[in-house]
C-alpha positions in Angstrom: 80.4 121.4 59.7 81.1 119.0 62.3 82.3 115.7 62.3 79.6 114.0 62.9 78.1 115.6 59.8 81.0 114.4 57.4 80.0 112.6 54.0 80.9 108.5 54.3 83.9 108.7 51.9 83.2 105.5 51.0 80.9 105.8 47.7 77.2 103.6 47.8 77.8 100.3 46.1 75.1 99.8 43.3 73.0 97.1 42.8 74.4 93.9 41.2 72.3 93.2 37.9 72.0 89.5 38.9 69.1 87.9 40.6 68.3 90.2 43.3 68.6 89.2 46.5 66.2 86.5 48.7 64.8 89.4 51.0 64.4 92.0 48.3 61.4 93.6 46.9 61.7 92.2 43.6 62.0 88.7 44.7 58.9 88.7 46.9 56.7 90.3 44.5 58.4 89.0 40.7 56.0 87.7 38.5 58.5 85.5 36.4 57.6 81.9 35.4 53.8 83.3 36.0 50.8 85.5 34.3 48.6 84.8 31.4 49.8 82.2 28.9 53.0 81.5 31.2 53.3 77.4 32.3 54.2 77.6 36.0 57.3 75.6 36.4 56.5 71.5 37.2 58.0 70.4 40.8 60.7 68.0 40.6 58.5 65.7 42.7 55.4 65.6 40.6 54.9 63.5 37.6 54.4 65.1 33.9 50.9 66.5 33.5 49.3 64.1 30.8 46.8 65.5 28.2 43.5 63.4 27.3 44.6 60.2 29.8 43.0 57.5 30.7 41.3 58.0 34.0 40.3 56.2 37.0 36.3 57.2 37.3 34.9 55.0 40.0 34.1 57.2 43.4 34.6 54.2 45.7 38.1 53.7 44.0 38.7 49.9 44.0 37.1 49.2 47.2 33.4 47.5 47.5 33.8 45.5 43.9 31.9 42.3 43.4 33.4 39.1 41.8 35.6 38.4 40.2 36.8 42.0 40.2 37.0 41.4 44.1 38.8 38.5 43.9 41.8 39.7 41.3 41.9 43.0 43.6 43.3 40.6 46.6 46.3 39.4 43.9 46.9 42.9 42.3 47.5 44.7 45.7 49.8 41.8 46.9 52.6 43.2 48.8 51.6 46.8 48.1 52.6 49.4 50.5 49.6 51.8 51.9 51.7 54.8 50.4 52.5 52.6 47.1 48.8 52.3 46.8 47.3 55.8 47.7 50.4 57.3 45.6 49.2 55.1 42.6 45.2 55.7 43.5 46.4 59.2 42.8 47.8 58.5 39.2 44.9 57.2 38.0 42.7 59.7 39.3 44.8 62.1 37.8 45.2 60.5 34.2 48.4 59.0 33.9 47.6 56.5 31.9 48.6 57.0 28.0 47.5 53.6 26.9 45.9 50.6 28.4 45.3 46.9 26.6 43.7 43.8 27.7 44.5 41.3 26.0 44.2 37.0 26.3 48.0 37.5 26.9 48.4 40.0 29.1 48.2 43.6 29.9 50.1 46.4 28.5 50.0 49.7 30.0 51.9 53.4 29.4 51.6 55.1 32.4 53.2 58.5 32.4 55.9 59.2 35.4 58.2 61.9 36.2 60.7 60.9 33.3 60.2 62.9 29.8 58.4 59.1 28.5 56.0 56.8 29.9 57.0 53.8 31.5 55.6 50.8 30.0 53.6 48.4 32.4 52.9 44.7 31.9 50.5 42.5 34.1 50.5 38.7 32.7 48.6 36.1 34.4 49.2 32.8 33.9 46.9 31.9 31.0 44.8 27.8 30.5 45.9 26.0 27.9 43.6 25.3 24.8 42.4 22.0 26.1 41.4 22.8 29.5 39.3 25.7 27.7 38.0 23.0 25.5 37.1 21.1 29.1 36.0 24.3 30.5 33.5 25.2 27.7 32.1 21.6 27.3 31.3 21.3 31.1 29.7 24.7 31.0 27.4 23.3 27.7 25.9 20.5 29.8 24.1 23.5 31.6 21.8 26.0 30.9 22.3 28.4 33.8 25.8 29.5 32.4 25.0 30.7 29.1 21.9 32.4 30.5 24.0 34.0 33.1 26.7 35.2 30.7 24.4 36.3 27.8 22.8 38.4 30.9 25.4 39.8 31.3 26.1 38.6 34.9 29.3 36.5 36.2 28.2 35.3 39.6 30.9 32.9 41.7 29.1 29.6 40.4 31.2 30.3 37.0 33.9 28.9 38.8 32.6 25.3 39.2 33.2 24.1 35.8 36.9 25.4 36.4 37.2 24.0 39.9 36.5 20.6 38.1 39.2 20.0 36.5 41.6 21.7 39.1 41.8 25.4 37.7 40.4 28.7 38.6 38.9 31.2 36.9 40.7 34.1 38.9 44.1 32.7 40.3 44.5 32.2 43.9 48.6 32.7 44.5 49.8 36.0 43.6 52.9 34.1 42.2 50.3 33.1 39.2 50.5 36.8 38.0 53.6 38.5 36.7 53.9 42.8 37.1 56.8 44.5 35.4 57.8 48.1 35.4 60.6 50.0 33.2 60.6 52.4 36.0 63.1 50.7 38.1 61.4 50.7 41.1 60.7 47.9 43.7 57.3 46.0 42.2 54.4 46.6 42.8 55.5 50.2 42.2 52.7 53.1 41.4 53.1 53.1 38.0 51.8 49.0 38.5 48.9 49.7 41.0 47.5 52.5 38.7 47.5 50.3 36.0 45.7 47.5 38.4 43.1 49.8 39.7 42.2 50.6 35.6 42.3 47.0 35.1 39.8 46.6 38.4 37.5 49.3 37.0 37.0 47.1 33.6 36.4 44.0 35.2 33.7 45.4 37.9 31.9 46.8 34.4 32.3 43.8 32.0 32.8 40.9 34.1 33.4 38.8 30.6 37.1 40.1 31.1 38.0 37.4 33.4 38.1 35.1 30.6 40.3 37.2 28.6 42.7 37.2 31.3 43.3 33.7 31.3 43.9 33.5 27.6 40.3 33.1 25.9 38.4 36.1 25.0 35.4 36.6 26.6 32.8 37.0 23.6 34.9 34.0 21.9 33.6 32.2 24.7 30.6 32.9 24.6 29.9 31.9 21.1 31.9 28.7 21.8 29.2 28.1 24.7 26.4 28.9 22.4 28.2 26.3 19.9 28.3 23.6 22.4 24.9 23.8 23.6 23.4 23.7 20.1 25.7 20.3 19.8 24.5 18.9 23.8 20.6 19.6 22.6 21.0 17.4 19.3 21.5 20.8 16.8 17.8 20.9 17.3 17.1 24.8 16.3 13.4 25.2 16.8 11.0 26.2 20.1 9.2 23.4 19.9 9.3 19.5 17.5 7.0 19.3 14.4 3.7 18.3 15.0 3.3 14.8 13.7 0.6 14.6 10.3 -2.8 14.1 10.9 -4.4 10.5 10.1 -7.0 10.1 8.1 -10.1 10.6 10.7 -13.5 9.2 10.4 -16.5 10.9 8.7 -18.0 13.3 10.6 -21.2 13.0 11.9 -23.8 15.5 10.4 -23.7 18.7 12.3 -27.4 18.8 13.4 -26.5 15.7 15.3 -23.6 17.2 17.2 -25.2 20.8 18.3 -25.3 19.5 22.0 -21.7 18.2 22.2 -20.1 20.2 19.5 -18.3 22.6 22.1 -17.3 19.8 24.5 -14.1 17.7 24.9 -14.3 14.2 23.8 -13.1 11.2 25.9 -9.8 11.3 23.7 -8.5 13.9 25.7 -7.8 12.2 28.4 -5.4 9.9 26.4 -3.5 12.7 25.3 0.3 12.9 26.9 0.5 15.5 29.7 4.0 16.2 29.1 5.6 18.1 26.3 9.0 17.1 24.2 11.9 18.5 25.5 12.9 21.6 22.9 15.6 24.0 23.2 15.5 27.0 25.2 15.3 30.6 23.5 16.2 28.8 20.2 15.3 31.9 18.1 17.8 34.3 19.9 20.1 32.1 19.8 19.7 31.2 15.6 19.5 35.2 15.6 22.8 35.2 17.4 24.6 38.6 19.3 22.4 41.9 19.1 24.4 44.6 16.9 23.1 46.9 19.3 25.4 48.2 22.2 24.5 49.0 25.7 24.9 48.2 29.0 23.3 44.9 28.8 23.2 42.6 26.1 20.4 42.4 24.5 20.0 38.8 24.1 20.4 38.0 27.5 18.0 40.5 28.5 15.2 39.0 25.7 15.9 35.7 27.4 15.3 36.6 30.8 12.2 38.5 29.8 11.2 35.5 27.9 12.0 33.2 31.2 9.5 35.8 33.4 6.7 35.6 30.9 7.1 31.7 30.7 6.9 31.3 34.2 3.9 33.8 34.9 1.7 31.4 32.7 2.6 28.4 34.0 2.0 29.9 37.4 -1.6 30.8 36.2 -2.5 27.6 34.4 -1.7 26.3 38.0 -4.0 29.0 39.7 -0.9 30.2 41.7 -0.7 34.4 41.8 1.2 35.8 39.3 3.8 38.0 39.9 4.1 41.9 39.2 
């Protein structure tokens, strides 16, 4: 044998029962941490996965809302970053909500980070005292269009009028009006807080009545205030239309042979009569029968009255000889 065909003298060294090495076999292909009814392990970057959360549903996301939504987006996403906000979009997308109240003092939110426990999430606006509530919902009384609009379920900008009167607003216009806190220990508006805000935007853009509760009265309180004070402004009068007065005692009748030619003809009385009715209460039965048990997407009292409304004006249309409409 020659010496190029000598045994190494220096035994193989066996493997190491470790972790095997970065470029071996068993590294590339191991199936650890993986496989049926195995949790992959959670990236240190990535919040906690949250089970039955609350979750942000509109498509459009928080852009293309009407008022007031659109008006309290403008203060929520105050000083927010672009990453802040797309970070946060993501959150609620994803669920990462545990809990979510809105209430006349504030919101209060548990929104579910990378620690093991949520972070808890408060957004207080500054709320109107009793009095200018009691202004608010006496000014709003002297007018019918509010409480047809609200019981219709719809909030359009006028609503702010009656709070423009006595120099408040409806939806604050300084950011500085609304308080955000986060135990998260970031710098605010952090994602936890715009997640929160974009849940909160969602509500309002479907039940516009929120806006009250966030500055301190409860919308369906105020509605049934409102339906209080307008019974008050229209004298607590709770019928369509006033009592007929009694009829006086009228003249003998002629004998009815004598009245065949004229019997199906006005007399010259009419003319006398007045053209113009007594003022009466609009929709005074629904509002005796008060709010509709029944749920859905829009009230159904409001919706009685604006049907009520269409009919009403059709006739009178007619009686005129105008077209009606279909």
């Amino acid at each position: 044998m020659s010496e190029h065909d000598a045994p190494d003298p220096t035994p193989p060294t066996p493997p190491a029962t470790g972790t095997p090495a970065a470029g071996s076999q068993f590294a590339r292909n191991s199936t650890f941490n993986s496989g049926p009814g195995i949790r992959p392990m959670r990236r240190p970057d990535t919040p906690r996965r949250l089970k039955n959360g609350i979750r942000l549903r509109r498509k459009e996301g928080i852009d293309l809302l009407a008022w007031p939504a659109d008006a309290w987006s403008s203060l929520l996403l105050d000083g927010v970053s672009d990453a802040v906000r797309t970070e946060g979009l993501d959150y609620a997308r994803a669920g990462q909500t545990a809990s979510l109240q809105i209430l006349p003092n504030g919101i209060e939110a548990q929104v579910q980070g990378r620690s093991p426990r949520p972070y808890a999430v408060c957004i207080t606006p500054e709320t109107l005292s009793a009095l200018d509530w009691d202004r608010v919902v006496a000014i709003m009384a002297r007018e019918a269009v509010y409480s047809a609009k609200l019981l219709a379920g719809e909030m359009p900008p006028l609503v702010e009028q009656p709070f423009a009167s006595i120099g408040k607003h409806l939806v604050p216009h300084l950011a500085a009006q609304v308080k955000r806190t986060c135990t998260c220990g970031l710098p605010m508006p952090c994602k936890h807080v715009l997640c929160v805000s974009a849940l909160l935007l969602e509500r309002l853009s479907g039940d516009p009545l929120l806006a009250f509760t966030l500055r301190g009265l409860d919308g369906q309180r105020l509605l049934e205030r409102l339906q209080e004070a307008r019974a008050i402004a229209t004298r607590g009068v709770a019928r369509a239309h006033s009592t007929p007065p009694a009829a006086e005692a009228a003249p003998e009748a002629a004998p009815l042979e004598r009245s065949l030619e004229n019997f199906w003809r006005p007399g010259r009385q009419i003319d006398e009569m007045p053209s113009e009715t007594e003022p009466f209460a609009p929709h005074a039965l629904l509002r005796r029968l008060g709010q509709s048990p029944l749920q859905g997407k829009f009230p159904l009292v409001g919706l009685l009255a604006s049907i009520y409304d269409s009919v009403a004006e059709n006739g009178r249309k007619l009686r005129e000889g105008a077209p009606r409409e279909e």
